[in-house]
C-alpha positions as semicolon CSV with decimal commas, in nm:
position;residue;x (nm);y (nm);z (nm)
1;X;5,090;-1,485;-0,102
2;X;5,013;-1,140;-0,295
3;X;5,250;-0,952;-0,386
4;X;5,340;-0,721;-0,655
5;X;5,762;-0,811;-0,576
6;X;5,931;-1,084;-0,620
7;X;5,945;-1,227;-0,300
8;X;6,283;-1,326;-0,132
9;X;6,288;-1,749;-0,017
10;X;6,491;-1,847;0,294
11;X;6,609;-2,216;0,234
12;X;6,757;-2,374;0,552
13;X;7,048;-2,613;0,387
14;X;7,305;-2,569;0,139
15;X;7,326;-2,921;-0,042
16;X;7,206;-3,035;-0,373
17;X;6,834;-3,005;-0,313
18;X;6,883;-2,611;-0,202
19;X;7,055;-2,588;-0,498
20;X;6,798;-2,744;-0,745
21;X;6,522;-2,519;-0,548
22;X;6,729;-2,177;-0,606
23;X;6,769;-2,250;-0,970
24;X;6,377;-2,311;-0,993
25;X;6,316;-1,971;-0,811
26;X;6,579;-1,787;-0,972
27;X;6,358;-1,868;-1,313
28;X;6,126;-1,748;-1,213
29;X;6,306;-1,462;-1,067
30;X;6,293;-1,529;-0,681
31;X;6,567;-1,413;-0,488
32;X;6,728;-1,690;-0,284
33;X;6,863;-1,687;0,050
34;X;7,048;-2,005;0,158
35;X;7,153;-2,050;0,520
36;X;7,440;-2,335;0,601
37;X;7,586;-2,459;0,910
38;X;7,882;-2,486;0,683
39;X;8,044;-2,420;0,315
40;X;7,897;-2,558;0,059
41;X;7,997;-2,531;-0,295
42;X;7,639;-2,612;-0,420
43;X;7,533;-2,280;-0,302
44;X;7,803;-2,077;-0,517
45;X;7,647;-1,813;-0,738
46;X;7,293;-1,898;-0,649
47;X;7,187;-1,632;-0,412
48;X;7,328;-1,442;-0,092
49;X;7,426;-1,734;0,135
50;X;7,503;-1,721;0,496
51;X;7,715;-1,970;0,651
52;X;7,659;-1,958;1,046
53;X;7,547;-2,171;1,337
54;X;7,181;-2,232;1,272
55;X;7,113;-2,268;1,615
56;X;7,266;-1,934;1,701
57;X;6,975;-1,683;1,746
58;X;7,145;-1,411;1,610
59;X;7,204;-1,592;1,287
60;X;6,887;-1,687;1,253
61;X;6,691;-1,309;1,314
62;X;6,983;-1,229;1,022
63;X;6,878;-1,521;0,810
64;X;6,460;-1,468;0,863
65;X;6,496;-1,037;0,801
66;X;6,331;-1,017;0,482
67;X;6,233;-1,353;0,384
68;X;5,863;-1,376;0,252
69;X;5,888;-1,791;0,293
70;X;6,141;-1,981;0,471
71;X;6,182;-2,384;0,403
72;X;6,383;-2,647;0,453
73;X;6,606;-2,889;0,229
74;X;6,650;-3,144;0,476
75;X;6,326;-3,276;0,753
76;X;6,631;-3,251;1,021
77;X;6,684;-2,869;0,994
78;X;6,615;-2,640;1,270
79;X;6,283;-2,472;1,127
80;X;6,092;-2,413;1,441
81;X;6,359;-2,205;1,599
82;X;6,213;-1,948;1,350
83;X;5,875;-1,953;1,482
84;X;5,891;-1,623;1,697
85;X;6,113;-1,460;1,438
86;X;5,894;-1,474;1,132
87;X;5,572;-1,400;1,079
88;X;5,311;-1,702;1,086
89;X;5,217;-1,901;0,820
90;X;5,561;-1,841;0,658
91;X;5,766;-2,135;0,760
92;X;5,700;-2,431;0,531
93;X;5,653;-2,735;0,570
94;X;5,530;-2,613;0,904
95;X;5,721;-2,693;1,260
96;X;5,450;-2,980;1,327
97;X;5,496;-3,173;1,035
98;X;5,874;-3,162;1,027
99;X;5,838;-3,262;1,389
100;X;5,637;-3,569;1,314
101;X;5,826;-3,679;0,983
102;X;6,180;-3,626;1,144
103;X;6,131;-3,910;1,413
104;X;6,074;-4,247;1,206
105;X;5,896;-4,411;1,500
106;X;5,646;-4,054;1,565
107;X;5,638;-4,090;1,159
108;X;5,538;-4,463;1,194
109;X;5,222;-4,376;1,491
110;X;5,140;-4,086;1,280
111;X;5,086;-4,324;1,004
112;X;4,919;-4,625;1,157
113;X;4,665;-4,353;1,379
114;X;4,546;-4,217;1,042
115;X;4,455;-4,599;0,905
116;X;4,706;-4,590;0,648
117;X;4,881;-4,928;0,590
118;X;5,279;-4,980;0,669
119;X;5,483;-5,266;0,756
120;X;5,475;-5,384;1,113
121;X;5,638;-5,195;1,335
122;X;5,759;-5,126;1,735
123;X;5,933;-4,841;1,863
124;X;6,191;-5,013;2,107
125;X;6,362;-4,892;2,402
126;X;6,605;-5,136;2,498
127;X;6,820;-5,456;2,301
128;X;6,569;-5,653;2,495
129;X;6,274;-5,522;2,356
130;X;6,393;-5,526;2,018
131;X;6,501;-5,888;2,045
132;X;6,113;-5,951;2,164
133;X;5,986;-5,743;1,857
134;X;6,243;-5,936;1,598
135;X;6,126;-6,285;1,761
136;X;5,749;-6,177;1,695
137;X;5,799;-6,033;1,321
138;X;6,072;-6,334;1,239
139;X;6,414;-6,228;0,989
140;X;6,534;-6,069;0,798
141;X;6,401;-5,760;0,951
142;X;6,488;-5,386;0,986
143;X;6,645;-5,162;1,276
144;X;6,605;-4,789;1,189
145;X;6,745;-4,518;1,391
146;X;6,448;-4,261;1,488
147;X;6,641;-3,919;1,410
148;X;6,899;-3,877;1,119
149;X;6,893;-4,168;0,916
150;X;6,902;-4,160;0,553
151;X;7,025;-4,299;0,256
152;X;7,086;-4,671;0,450
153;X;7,289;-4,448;0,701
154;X;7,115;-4,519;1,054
155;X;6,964;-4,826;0,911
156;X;7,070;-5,218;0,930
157;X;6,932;-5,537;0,787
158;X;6,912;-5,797;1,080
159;X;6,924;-6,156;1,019
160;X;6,971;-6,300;1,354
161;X;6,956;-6,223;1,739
162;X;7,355;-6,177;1,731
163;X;7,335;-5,911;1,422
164;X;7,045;-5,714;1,612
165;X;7,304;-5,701;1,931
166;X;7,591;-5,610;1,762
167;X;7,383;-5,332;1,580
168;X;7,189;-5,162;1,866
169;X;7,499;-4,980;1,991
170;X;7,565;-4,828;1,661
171;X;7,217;-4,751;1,624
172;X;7,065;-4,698;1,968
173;X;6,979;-4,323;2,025
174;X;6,865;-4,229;2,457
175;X;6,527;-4,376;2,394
176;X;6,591;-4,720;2,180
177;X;6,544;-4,736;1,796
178;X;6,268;-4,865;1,582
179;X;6,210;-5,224;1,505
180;X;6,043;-5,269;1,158
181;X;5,933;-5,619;0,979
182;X;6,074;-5,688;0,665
183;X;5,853;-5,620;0,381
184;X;5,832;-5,866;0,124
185;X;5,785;-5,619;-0,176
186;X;5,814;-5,685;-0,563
187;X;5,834;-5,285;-0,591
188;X;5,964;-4,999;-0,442
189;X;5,760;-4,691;-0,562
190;X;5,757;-4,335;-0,541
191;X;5,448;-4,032;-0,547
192;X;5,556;-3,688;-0,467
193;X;5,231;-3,432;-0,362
194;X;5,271;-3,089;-0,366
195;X;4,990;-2,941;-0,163
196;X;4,897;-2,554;-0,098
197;X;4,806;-2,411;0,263
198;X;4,448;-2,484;0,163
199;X;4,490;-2,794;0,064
200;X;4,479;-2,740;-0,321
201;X;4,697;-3,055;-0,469
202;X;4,856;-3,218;-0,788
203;X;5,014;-3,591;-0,773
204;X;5,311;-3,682;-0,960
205;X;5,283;-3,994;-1,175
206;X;5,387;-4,310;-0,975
207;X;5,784;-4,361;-0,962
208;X;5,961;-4,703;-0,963
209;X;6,269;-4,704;-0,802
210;X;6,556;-4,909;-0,806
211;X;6,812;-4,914;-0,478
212;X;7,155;-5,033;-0,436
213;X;7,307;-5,077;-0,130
214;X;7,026;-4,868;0,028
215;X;7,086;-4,601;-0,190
216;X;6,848;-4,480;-0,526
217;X;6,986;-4,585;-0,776
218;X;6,757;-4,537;-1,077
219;X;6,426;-4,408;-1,117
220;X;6,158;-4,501;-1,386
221;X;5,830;-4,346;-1,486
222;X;5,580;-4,460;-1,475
223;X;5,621;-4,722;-1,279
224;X;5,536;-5,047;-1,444
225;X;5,240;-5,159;-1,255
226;X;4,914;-5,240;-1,290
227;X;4,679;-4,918;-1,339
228;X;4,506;-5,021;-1,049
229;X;4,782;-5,035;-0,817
230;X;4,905;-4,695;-0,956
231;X;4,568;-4,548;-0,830
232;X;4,615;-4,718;-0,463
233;X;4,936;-4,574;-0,459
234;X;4,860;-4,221;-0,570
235;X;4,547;-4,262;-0,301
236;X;4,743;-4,381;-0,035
237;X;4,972;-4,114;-0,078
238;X;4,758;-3,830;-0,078
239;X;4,597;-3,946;0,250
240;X;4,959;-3,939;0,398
241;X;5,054;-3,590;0,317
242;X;4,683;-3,502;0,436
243;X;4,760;-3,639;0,790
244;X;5,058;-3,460;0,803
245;X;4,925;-3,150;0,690
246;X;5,221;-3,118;0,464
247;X;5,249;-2,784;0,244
248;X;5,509;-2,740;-0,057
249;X;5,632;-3,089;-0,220
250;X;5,584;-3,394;-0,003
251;X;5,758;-3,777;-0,114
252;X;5,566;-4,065;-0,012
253;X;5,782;-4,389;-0,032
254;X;5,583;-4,717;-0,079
255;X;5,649;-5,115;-0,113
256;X;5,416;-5,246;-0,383
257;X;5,337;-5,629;-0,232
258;X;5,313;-5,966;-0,479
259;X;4,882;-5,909;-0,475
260;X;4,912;-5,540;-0,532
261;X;4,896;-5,389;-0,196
262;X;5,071;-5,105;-0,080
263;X;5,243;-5,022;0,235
264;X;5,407;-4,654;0,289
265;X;5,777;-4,705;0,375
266;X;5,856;-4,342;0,435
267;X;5,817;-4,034;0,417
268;X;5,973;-3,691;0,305
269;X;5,834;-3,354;0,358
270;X;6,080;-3,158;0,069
271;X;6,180;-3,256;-0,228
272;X;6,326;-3,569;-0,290
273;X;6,568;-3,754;-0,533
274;X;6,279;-3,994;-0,704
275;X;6,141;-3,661;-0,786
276;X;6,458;-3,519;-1,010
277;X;6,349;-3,635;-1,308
278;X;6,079;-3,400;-1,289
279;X;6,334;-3,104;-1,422
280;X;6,338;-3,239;-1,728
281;X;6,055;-3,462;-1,831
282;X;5,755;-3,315;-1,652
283;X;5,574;-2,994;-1,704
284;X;5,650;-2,871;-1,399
285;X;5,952;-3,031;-1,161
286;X;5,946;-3,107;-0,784
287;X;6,086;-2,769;-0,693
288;X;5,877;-2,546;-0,900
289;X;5,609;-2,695;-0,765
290;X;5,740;-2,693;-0,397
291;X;5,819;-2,324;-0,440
292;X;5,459;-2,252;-0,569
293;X;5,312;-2,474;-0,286
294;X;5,505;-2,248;-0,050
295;X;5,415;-1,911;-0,148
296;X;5,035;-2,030;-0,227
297;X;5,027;-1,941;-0,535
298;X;4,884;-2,169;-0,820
299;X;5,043;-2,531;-0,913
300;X;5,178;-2,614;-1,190
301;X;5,081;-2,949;-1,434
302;X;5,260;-3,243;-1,304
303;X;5,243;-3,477;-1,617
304;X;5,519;-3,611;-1,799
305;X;5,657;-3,429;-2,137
306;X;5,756;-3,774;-2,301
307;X;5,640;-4,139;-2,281
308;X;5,866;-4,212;-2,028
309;X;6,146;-4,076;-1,802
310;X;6,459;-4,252;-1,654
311;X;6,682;-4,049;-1,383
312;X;6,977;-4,229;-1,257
313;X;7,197;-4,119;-1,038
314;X;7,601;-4,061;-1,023
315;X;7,759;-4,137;-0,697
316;X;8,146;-4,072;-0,613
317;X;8,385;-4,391;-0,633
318;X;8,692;-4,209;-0,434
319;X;8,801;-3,982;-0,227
320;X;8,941;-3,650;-0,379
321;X;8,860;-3,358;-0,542
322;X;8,593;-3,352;-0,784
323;X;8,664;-3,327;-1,173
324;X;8,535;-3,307;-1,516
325;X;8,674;-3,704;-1,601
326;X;8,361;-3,841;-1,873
327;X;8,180;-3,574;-1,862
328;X;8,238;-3,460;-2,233
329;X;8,218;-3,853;-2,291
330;X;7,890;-3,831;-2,125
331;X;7,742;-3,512;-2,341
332;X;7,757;-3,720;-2,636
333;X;7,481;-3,979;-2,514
334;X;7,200;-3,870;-2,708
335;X;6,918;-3,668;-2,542
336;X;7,078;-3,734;-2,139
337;X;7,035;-3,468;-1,940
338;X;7,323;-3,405;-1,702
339;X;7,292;-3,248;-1,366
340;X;7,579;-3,220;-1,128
341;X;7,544;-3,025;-0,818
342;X;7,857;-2,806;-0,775
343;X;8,066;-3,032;-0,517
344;X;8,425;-3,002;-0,489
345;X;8,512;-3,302;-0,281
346;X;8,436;-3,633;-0,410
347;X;8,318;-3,923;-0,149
348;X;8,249;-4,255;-0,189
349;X;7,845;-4,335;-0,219
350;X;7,837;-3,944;-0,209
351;X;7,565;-3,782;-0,449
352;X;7,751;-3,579;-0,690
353;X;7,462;-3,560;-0,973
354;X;7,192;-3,716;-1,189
355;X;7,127;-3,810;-1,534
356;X;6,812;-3,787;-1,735
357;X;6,648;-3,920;-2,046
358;X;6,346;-3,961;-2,194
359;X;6,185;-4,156;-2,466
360;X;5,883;-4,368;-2,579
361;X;6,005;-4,737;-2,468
362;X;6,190;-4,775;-2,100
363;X;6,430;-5,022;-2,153
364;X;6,588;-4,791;-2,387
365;X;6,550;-4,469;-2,228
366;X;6,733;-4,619;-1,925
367;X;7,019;-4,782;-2,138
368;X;7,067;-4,433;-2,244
369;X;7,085;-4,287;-1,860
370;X;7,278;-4,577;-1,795
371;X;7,560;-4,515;-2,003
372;X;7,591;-4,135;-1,954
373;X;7,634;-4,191;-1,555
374;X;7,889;-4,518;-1,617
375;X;8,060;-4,259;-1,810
376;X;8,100;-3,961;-1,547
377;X;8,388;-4,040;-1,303
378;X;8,425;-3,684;-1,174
């Protein structure tokens, strides 16, 4: 994009990641324009935000007027309904590849169509199929709701025929569900792209990431593998984002397997919570880079500032409003970077911030990252 103004970016979403992407921009002195189906405190002071139906036509010529770029914080937001109100080639990630990420089983076909390896897989449309795919792959395996799911919401571990009943009508959309084999991974791993309309592309060092209860919990970089299998992954990754034609920042999920092979669990077409870190410790974070990607203009270094980089998240333990409780505890930790994202209400397993450190050896960096976010009870 050339311009000699700072140009005005539409984010559709109000939540953390809209947040972290306004602060980017407004660094660089974008002007930010959020629009939210609802309130959201994590929009407060960061731009002119419009709360209004998103689906509302009205709302959305009101939302697009002005806006050099429009994007999304979230794969499920209603993007293409913008298509004949702004002008092309400003909407990004485009329509298309939100419309093949944001169905898991259309994500899946995508995938396996473009030779890229993934666990076994079948897009089911009735409790009798699935029981036929779950017979065929064995247990444990996975049942993954096609639209919506995230954060282990919309998703269930199945070990037998009577958990895979008792799931399917919590999980069930009109046409079935997908039926996924259960990967035996040593790793979970992480590479974020961020990829220009022309294809122009850095890679992010490879991620490990640690889940609880479906949920990131901590992130490490790098990843402790084998430089080999960091190249596969970084490969594998780029191909992904390639099929997909994705444009701004792009997370590519992966299962590292016991021999070093890598499978692509999922994928996100925005920026994405293995990727906070990147504030801090890299040269240029996630949403910079996303934000660059987006407006074509040139992409910054991805590398790391330090040795190595631990992010690890705080989640809410109650219900309530949100408070200061450990934070000033939590400021003492030496070198942790604290991020909370503006939330008034509190929610158990909600995401209500991050904490950073960096360092030269991991086990200590995360002990340090550790503490800080024991130590924030909001």
């Amino acid at each position: 994009m050339s311009t000699s103004r700072f140009p005005r970016i539409g984010i559709l979403g109000g939540g953390q990641l809209g947040r972290m992407l306004a602060l980017a921009g407004i660094r660089m002195g974008l002007h930010i324009r959020f629009l939210s189906p609802e309130p959201s405190s994590s929009m407060d002071g960061l731009g002119e935000a419009i709360v209004g139906d998103w689906l509302d036509p009205a709302v959305l010529r009101k939302f697009a007027a002005g806006c050099d770029v429009i994007t999304v914080e979230s794969e499920w937001a209603p993007l293409e309904r913008l298509i004949d109100l702004a002008p092309p080639k400003t909407l990004w990630p485009s329509p298309e590849t939100l419309h093949l990420v944001r169905d898991k089983g259309l994500q899946k076909r995508t995938l396996t169509a473009a030779g890229l390896p993934t666990p076994a897989f079948a897009c089911c449309a009735t409790v009798d199929d699935a029981l036929a795919a779950a017979r065929s792959f064995g247990f444990p395996m996975l049942l993954k709701r096609y639209r919506g799911s995230y954060d282990g919401y919309g998703n269930a571990t199945i070990r037998s025929e009577d958990d895979l009943r008792a799931a399917w009508p919590r999980l069930a959309e009109w046409d079935g569900l997908l039926v996924e084999a259960w990967a035996p991974f040593v790793r979970e791993l992480s590479v974020l792209v961020a990829r220009r309309p022309d294809g122009q592309r850095v890679v992010y060092p490879v991620a490990y990431t640690e889940q609880h209860d479906h949920r990131c919990h901590a992130v490490v970089v790098p990843a402790p593998i084998d430089s080999r299998v960091a190249t596969e992954a970084q490969r594998i990754a780029v191909d992904a984002v390639e099929a997909f034609g994705g444009v701004g920042l792009t997370a590519v999920e992966l299962f590292e397997l016991e021999d070093g092979a890598i499978l692509i669990n999922e994928m996100a077409p925005r920026p994405h919570n293995t990727g906070h870190y990147s504030i801090d410790a890299s040269q240029t974070s996630q949403f910079e880079n996303h934000l660059r990607a987006i407006l074509d203009w040139p992409l910054g270094d991805p590398s790391l500032r330090a040795p190595v980089a631990v992010m690890v998240n705080i989640l809410g333990h109650r219900s309530g409003s949100a408070s200061t409780d450990g934070l000033k505890e939590a400021l003492c930790v030496e070198g942790a970077a604290i991020h909370l994202y503006g939330k008034e209400d509190v929610k158990p397993r909600r995401k209500m911030g991050h904490v950073t450190t960096t360092g030269t050896l991991a086990v200590e960096t995360r002990a340090r990252a550790e503490r800080a976010a024991a130590l924030i009870t909001l």
